[in-house]
C-alpha positions in Angstrom: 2.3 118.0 77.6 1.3 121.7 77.8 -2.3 122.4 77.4 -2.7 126.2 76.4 -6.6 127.1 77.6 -8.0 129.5 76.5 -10.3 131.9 79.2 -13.7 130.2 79.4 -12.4 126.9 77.9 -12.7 124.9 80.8 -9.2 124.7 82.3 -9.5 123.6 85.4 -11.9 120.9 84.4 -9.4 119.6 82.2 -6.8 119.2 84.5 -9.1 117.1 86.8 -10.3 115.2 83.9 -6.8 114.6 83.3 -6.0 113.3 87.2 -9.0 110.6 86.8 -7.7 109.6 83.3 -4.0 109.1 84.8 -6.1 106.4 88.3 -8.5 105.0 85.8 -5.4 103.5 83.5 -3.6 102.2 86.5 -1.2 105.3 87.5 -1.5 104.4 91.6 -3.1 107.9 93.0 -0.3 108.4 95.5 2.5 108.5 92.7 0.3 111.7 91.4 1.2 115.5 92.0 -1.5 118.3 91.4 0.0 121.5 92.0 -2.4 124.5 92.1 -1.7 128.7 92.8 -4.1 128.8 95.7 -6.0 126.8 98.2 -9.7 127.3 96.7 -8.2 125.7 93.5 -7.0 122.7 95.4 -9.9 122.2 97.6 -12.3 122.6 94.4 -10.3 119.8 92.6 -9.9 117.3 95.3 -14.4 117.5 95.5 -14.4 116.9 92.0 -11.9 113.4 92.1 -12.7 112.3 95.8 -14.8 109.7 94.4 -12.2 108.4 92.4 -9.5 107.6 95.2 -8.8 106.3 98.3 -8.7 108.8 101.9 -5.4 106.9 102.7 -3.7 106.8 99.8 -4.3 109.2 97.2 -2.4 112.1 95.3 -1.4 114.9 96.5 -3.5 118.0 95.0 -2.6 121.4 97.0 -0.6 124.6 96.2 3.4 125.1 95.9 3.9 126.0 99.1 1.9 123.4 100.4 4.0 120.4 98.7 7.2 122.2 99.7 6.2 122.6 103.0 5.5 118.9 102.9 8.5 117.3 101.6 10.4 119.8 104.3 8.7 118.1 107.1 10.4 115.2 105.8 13.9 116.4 105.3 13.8 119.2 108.1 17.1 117.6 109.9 19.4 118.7 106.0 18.6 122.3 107.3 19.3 121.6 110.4 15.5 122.0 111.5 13.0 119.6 113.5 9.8 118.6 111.5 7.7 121.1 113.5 9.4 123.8 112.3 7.6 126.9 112.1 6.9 129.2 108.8 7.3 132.8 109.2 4.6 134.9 107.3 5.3 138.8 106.3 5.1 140.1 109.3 7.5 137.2 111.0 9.4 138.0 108.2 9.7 141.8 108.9 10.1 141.5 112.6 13.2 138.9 111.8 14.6 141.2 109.5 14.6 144.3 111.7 16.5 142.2 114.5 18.9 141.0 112.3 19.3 145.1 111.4 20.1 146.0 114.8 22.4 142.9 115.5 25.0 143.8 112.9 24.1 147.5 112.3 27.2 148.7 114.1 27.5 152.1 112.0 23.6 153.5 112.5 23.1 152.8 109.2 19.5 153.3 107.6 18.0 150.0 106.2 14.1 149.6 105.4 12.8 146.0 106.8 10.5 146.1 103.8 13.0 147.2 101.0 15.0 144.2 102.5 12.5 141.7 102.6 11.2 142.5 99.1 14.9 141.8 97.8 15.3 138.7 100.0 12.2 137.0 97.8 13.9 138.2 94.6 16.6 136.3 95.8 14.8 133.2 96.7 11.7 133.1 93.7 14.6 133.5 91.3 17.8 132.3 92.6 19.5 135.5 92.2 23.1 135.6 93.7 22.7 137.4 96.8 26.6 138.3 96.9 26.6 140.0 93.6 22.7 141.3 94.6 23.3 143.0 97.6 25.6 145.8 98.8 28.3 144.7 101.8 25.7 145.9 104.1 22.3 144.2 103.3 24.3 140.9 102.5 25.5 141.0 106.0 21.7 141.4 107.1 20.7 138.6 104.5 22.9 136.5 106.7 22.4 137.4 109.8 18.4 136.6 109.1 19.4 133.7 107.8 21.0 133.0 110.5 18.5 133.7 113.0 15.2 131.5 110.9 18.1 128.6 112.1 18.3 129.6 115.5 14.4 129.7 115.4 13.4 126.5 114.0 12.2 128.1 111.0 11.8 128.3 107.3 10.4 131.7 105.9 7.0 131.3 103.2 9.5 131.6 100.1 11.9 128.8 101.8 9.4 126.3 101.2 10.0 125.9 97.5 13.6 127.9 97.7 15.0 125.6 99.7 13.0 122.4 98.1 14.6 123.2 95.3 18.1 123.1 96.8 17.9 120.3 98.3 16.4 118.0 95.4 19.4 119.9 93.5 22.1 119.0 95.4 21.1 115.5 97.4 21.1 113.2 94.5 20.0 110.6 97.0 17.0 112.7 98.3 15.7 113.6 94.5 16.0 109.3 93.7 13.9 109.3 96.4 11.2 111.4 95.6 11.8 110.9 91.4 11.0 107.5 92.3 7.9 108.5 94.6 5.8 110.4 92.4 5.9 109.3 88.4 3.5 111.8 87.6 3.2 116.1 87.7 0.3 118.0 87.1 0.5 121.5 87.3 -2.4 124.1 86.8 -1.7 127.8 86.3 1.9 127.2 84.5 1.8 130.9 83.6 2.2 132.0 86.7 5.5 130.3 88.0 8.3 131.5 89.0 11.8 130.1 88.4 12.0 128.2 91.6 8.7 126.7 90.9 10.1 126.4 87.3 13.0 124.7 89.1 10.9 122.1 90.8 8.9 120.7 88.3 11.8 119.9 86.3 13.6 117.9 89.6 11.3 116.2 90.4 9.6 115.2 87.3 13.3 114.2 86.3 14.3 111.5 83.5 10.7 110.3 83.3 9.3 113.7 82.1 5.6 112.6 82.8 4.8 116.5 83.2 1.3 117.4 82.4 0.9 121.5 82.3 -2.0 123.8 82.2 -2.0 127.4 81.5 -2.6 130.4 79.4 -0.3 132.6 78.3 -2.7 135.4 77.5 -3.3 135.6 80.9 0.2 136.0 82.5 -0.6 139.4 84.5 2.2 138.6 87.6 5.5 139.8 86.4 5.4 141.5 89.3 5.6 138.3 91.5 8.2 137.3 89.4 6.0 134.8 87.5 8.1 134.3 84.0 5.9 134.1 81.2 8.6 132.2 79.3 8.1 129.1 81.4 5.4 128.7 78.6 6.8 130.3 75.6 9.8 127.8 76.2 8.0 124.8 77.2 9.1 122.4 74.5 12.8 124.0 74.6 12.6 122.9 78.5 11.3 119.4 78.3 12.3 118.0 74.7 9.8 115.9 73.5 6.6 118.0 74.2 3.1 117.7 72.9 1.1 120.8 72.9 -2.5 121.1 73.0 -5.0 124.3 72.2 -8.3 124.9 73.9 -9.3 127.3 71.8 -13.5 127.3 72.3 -15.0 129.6 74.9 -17.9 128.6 77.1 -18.1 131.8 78.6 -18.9 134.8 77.2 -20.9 136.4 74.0 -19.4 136.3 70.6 -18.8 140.7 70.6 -16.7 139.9 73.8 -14.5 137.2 72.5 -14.3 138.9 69.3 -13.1 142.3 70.8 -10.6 140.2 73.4 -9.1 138.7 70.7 -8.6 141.3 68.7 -7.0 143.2 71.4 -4.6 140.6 72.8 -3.4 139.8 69.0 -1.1 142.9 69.5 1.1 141.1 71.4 3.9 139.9 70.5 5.4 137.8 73.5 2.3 135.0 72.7 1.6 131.7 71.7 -1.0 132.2 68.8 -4.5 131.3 69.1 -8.1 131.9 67.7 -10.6 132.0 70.9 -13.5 131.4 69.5 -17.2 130.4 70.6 -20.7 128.7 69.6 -22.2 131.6 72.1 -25.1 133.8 70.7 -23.6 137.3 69.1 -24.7 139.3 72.3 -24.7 143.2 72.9 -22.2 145.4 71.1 -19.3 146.3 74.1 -20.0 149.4 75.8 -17.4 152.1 75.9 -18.2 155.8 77.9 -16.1 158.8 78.2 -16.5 161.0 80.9 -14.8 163.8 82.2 -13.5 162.5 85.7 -13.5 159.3 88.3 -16.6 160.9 89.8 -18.1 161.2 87.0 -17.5 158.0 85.7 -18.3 156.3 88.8 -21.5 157.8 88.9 -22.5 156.3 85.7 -21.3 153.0 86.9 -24.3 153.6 89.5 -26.9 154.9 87.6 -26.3 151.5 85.4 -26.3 149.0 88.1 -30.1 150.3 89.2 -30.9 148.9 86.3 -28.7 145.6 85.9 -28.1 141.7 86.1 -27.7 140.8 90.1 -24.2 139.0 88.8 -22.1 141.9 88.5 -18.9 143.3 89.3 -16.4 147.0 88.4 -13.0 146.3 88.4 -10.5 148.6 88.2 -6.5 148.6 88.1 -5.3 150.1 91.3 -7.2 149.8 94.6 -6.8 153.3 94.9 -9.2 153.8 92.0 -12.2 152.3 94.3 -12.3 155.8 96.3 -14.9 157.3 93.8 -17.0 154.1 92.9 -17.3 153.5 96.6 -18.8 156.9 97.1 -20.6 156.7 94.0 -22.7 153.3 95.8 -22.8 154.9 98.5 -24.9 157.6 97.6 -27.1 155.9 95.6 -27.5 153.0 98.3 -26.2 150.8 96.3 -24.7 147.5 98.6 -21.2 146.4 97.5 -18.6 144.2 98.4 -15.1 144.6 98.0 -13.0 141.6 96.9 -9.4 141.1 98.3 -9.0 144.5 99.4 -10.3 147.0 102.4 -12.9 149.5 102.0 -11.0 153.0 100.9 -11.4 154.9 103.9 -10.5 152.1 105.5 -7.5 151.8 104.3 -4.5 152.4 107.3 -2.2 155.4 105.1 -5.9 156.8 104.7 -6.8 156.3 108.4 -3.7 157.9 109.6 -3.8 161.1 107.8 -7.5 161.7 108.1 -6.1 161.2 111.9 -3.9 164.1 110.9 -6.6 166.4 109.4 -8.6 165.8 112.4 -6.3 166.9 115.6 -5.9 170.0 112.6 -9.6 170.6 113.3 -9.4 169.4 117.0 -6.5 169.8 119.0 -8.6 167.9 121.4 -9.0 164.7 119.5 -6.7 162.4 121.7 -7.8 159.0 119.8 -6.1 160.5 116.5 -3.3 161.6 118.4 -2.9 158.5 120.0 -3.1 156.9 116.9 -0.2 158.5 114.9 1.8 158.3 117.9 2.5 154.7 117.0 4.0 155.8 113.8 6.1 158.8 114.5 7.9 159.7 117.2 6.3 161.7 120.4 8.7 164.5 120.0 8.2 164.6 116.6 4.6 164.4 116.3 4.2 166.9 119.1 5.5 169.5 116.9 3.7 168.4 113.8 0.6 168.4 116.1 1.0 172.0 117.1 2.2 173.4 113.3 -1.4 171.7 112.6 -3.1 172.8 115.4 -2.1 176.6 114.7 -2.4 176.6 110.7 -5.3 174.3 110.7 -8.0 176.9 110.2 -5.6 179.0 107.5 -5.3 175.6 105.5 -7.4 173.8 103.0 -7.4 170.2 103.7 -5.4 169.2 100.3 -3.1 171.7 101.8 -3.4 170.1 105.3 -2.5 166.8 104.2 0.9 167.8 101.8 2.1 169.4 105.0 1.0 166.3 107.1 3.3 164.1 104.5 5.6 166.2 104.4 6.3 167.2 107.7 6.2 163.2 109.1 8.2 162.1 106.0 5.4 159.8 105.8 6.0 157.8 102.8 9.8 156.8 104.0 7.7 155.9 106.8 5.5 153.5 104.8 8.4 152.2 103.1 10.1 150.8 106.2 7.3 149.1 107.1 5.6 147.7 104.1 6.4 146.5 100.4 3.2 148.1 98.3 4.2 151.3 99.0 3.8 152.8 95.8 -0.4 151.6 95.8 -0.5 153.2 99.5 0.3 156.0 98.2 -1.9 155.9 95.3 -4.6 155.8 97.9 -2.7 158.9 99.2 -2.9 161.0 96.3 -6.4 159.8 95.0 -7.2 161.2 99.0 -5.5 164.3 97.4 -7.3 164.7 94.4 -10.6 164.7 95.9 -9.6 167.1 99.0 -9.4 170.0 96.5 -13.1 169.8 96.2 -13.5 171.1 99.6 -12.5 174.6 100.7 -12.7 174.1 104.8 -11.3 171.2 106.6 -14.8 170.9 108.6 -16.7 170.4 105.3 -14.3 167.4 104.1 -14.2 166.1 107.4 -17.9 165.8 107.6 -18.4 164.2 104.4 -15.5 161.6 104.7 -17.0 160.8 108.6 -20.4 160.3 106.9 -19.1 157.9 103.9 -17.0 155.9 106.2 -20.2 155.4 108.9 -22.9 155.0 106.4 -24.2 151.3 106.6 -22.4 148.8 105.4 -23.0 147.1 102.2 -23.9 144.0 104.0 -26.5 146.0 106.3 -27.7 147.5 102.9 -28.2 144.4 101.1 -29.9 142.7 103.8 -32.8 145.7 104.5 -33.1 146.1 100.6 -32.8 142.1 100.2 -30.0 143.1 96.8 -27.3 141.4 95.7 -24.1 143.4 96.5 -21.8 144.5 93.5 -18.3 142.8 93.8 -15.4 145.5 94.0 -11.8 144.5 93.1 -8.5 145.2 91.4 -8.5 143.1 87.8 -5.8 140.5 89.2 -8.3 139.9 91.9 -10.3 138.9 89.0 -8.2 136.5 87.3 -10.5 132.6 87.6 -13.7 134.4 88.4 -16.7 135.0 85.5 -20.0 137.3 86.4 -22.9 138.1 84.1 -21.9 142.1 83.6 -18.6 143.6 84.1 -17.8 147.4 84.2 -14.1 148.2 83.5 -13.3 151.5 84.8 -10.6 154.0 84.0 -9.5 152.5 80.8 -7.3 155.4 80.3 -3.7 156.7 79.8 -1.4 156.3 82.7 -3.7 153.4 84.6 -4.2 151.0 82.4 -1.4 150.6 80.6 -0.2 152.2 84.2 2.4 154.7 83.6 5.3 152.5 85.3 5.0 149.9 82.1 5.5 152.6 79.3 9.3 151.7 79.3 9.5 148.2 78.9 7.9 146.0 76.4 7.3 143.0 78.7 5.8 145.3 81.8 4.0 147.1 78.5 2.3 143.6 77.0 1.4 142.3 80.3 -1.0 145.3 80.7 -2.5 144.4 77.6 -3.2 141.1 78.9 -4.6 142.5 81.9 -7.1 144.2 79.9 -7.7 140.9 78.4 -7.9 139.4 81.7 -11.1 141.8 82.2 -12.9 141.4 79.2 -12.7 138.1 79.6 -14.7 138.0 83.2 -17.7 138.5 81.8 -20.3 136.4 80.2 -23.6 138.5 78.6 -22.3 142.5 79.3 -19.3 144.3 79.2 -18.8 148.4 79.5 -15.3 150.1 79.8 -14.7 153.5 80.9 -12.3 155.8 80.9 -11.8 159.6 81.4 -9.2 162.0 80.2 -7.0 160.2 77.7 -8.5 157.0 76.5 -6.1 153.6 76.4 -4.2 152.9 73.6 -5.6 149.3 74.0 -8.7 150.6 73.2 -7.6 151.7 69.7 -7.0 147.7 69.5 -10.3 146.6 69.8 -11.9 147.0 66.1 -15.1 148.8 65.7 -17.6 146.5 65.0 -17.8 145.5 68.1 -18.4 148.6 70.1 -21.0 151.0 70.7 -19.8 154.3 71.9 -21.6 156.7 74.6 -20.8 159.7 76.4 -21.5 161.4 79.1 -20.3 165.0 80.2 -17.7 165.1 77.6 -17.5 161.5 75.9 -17.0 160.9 72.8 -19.3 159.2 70.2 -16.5 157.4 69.1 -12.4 157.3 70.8 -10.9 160.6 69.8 -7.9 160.7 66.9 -5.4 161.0 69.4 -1.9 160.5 68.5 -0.8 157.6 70.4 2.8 156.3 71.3 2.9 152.1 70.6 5.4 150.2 71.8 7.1 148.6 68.4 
């Protein structure tokens, strides 16, 4: 059975409504699997069936990983592995991977540990051939880190359903055994797999086919974790004799809101049809503002939450995106809180080159020195230290920090050690952008030493006794509801970001993650954007907006010609 839910339908409630239904008509609890995507969503349904089932003996309700890890510990001797083996995280993972460079990097070759690693979990999320995937040279490091997770007793974080999914193919004994184990699979989420979790639903659900899936395909917003969005499309292609099942009433949010999300997520084509719907009062008209820049935007944002609900939260695209909002708060003593992510100029790529712009300013400043000198070379950064040191008070500080990239090679430096290179260095140029503001590097030092020390939102909220504003990126979003929700920078190039233009599946999923935030909220909803508005906006029909403008707005979106993707 597939259950598509709707957002605000009551999903996960279903699911666990489901699970009772299955102990209550006999199914022994142990022979049940309840998969979920994180831990909170676990924990959350085991409180709501403890009642129902036995400490001792009941089903097994916990994420992916979790269940692979489990059945692992069981069959750690096929792999050659004791049951304590040990489960590399990222950073395991990168440390492993730059050993294994320098065991079989014979020629000096250049390979980035991250660029590696990112290709490794290709491999193992979607069983791509890593022969045919990888040149001579990064197949021989594939190995070799192979290799050493052996040596060290160890399974990596996408082993754990990878190589679950290997074994239950190819042990016919071992996937009796656990076919026989559990007779029924619950899965919430089902958007959101990958095909090795794909992969293992299917074994071990096996001739019995008691699957029971939950999930939304208007809410599939993680291509980018390979999640396939046609593990749902496909469903009754994949399993035969399927039933599905619509939950099409929201419980959420106003009627405008469900109206305009519907509206705007009909565009798509790659979707299972539905009408979202809801017995909700009509509500406000959505709010949408044009303003002439972040700042300006953000500073909206502020002046509005003086006056709003206590449940409330911005979310944005790209973390880089919170740089103005969080100065914005700031200044108007706002408290906030960001979700998920680090406080901007908090952020390490923005640490280190503020470092930069500081020895520029103070050739005496031996903390900054000392800290760049973990990333680039003494012999380098000495040099780069004294072309600062003698142009620093002949350069602005946008100039300052182009020469500071430039000069370190900065992003290759990023890219060797992490895999979100692209959003560092969003937070990078966003840095950029509001350096030009400032003609002397004293000046923007000053002002970004004073937002980084003013009190924390936490100090804030306590003195002023407020609730903080929650901060985060929409996919941060995704299962969470709040009474108001401002959407900034609806606009051309961030949302549909710039990198989806090309491709009508990377294209539709940023429709969905608009859909995704209009969906969070329950009573308000205002989206923003500056320069050139969305073309998603143009989806969302009339009647239920009201236009405002500030500093360049428009009373209504602009005839712009737009280019679709047919």
């Amino acid at each position: 059975m597939l259950i598509i839910a709707g957002a605000g339908s009551g999903k996960t409630r279903t699911l666990t409504a489901r699970l009772l239904k299955l102990i209550e008509s006999g199914v022994p609890a142990e022979q049940i699997v309840a998969i979920t995507f994180t831990n909170k969503a676990a924990s959350e349904m085991l409180k709501r069936v403890e009642y129902a089932i036995n400490p001792n003996s009941g089903p097994f309700i916990g994420t992916f990983h979790a269940f692979g890890s489990r059945l692992l510990r069981e069959e750690a001797a096929f792999y050659n592995r004791t049951r304590s083996f040990t489960i590399f995280d990222s950073d395991d993972t990168l440390s492993a991977i730059r050993k294994a460079i320098k065991n079989i990097n014979a020629r000096g070759e250049k390979y980035k540990p991250a660029v590696i690693a990112g290709k490794i979990s290709k491999i193992k999320s979607t069983f791509e051939d890593p022969y045919s995937f990888l040149n001579e040279g990064m197949y021989a490091i594939y190995e070799e880190y192979e290799d050493m997770l052996k040596k060290n007793n160890a399974f990596d974080f996408d082993d754990l359903i990878e190589k679950t999914v290997s074994l239950l193919a190819n042990k016919k004994e071992i996937r009796k055994k656990y076919e026989e184990k559990f007779s029924h699979i619950l899965v919430d989420e089902y958007q959101d797999t990958n095909p090795a979790q794909h992969e293992l639903i299917k074994l071990l659900a096996g001739n019995k086919k008691n699957v029971n899936v939950v999930g939304d395909d208007a809410q599939a917003i993680y291509g980018w974790r390979h999640a396939d969005i046609k593990n749902v499309l496909d469903f009754e292609n994949t399993w035969g004799t399927a039933k599905v099942v619509t939950l099409d009433q929201n419980y959420r949010s106003t009627g405008n809101i469900i109206g305009a999300a519907s509206a705007l997520i009909s565009k798509n084509k790659l979707q299972r049809k539905k009408n979202l719907w809801t017995e909700n009062k009509t509500g406000e008209p959505i709010s949408v503002v044009g303003t002439m820049s972040p700042d300006g935007e953000a500073y909206w944002i502020a002046d509005k939450l003086k006056k709003s609900t206590e449940d409330k939260a911005i979310l944005y695209r790209t973390n880089a995106q919170s740089r103005a909002i969080e100065q914005a708060l700031i200044t108007n003593n706002i408290p906030y809180k960001i979700f998920g992510g680090i406080r901007f100029y908090d952020r390490k790529e923005v640490k280190d080159v503020i470092s930069a712009l500081r020895i520029a300013a103070n050739p005496k400043d031996s903390i900054s020195i000392e800290r760049l000198g973990k990333i680039i070379p003494k012999s380098k950064l000495l040099n780069i230290v004294e072309k600062l040191t003698k142009e620093g008070g002949k350069l602005s500080p946008k100039e300052a920090i182009e020469f500071f990239l430039e000069e370190s090679e900065y992003a290759s430096r990023l890219e060797s050690k992490f895999q979100n290179v692209e959003e560092r260095m969003e937070n990078l140029h966003e840095l950029i952008i509001f350096s030009g503001e400032f003609d002397s590097l004293e000046t923007f030092l000053e002002k970004v030493s004073l937002l980084g020390s003013t009190d924390s939102p936490s100090k804030i909220s306590a003195e002023k006794n407020r609730h903080p504003v929650s901060l985060m990126t929409i996919h941060m979003a995704k299962g969470l509801e709040f009474n108001e929700v401002f959407i900034s920078g609806c606009a051309e190039g961030l949302i549909p970001h710039q990198r989806s233009l090309d491709y009508r599946e990377s294209f539709e999923e940023e429709r969905r993650l608009l859909y995704v935030a209009m969906t969070r909220a329950r009573e308000k909803l205002s989206i923003f954007y500056y320069g050139v508005p969305s073309q998603f906006l143009y989806d969302i029909p009339e009647k239920f907006i009201k236009y405002e403008h500030i500093g360049g707005g428009f009373d209504s979106l602009p005839d712009e010609e737009t280019t679709y993707i047919e």
